[in-house]
C-alpha positions as CSV (number, residue, x, y, z in Angstrom):
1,X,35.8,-15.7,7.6
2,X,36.7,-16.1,4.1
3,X,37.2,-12.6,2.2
4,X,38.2,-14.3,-1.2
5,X,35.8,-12.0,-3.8
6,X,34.9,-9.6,-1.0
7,X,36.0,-5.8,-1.2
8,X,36.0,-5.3,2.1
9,X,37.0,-7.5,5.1
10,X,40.9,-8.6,4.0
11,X,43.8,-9.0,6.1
12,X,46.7,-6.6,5.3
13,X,50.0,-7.3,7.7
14,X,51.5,-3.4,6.1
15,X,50.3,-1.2,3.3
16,X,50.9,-2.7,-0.6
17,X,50.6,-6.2,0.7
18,X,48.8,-9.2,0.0
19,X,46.1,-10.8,2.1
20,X,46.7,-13.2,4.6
21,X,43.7,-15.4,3.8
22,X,43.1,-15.1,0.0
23,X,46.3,-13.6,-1.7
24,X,44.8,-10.7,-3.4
25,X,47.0,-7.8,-3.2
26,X,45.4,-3.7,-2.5
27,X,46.7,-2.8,-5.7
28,X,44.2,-5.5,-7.3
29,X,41.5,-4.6,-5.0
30,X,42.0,-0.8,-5.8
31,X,41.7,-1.4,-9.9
32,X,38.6,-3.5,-9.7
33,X,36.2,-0.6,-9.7
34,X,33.0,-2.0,-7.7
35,X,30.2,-2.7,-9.1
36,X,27.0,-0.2,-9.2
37,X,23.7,-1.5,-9.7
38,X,22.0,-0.3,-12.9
39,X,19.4,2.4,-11.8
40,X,16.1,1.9,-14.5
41,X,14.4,5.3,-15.3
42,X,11.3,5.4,-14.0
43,X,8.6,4.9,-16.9
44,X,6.3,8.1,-17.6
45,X,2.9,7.8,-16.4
46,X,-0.2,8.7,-18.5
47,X,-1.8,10.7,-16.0
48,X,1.6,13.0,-15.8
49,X,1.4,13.2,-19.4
50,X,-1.7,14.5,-19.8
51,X,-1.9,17.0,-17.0
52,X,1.5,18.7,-18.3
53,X,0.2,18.7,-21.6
54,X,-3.2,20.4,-20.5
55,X,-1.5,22.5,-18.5
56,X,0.8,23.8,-21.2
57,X,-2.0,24.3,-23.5
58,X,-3.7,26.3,-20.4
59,X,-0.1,28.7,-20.6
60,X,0.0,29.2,-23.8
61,X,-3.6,30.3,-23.8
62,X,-3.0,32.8,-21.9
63,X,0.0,34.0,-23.4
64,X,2.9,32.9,-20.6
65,X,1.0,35.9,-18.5
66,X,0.3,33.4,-15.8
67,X,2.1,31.0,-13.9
68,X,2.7,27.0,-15.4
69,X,2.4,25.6,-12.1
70,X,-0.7,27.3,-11.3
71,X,-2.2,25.1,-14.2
72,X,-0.5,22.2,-13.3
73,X,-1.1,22.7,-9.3
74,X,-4.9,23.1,-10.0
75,X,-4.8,20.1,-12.3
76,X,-3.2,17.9,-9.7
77,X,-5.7,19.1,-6.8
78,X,-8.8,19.1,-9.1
79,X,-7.8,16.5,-11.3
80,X,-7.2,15.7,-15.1
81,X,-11.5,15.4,-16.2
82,X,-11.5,19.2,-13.8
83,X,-8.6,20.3,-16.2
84,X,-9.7,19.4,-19.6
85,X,-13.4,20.7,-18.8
86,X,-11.7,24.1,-18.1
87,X,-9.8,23.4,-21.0
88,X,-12.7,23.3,-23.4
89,X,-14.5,26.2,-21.8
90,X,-11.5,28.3,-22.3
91,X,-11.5,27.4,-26.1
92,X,-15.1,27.9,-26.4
93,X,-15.2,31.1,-24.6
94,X,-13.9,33.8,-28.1
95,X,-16.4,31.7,-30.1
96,X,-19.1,32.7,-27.8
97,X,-17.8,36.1,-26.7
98,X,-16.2,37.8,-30.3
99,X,-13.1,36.8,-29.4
100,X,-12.3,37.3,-26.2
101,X,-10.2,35.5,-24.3
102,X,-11.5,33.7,-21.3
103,X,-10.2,35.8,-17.9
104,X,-8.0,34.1,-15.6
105,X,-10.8,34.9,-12.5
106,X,-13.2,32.8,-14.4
107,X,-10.9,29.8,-14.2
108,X,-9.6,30.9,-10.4
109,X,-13.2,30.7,-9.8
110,X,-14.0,27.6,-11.2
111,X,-11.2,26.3,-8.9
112,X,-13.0,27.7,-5.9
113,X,-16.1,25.9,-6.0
114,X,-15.3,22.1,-6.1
């Protein structure tokens, strides 16, 4: 077995020595930091994007008085077209309704039926 370039697998006789096979002494394997792989971020998907970003505009609609992950949980389970439809009906709802907000049982019904 040839360990020359290996971290692991050496012959030491005693501690502080060099190997038998290759010559490379623990004090050189011990400064040679070993090498990590290079871990890539994981690239953003477009559906993740746009259910946090309905989802936000869902919260702020209601003032932070509800839950974000209520929005985004319904979202996920319903899906992104479920979430913008809601979306729109809760922006058309004070034009329709002298500015009222749209209540929240309106859109936990909505989530009920399909």
């Amino acid at each position: 077995m040839n360990c020359e370039g290996q971290r692991f697998g050496h012959n030491f006789p005693y501690a502080g020595a060099q190997c038998i096979q290759c010559g490379i002494s623990q004090d050189e394997l011990s400064a040679v930091p070993p090498a990590r792989p290079q871990i890539q971020p994981r690239p953003k998907r477009v559906q993740e994007t746009f259910l946090k970003e309905t989802a936000e505009k869902m919260f702020e609609y209601y003032g932070g008085k509800e839950s974000f992950g209520l929005f985004s949980g319904m979202i996920k389970r319903k899906g992104i077209e479920w979430g913008r439809t809601q979306l729109m009906l809760m922006m058309e709802y004070p034009r329709k309704n002298n500015g009222k907000k749209r209540p929240i049982q309106f859109f936990m019904l909505d989530a009920k039926k399909s």
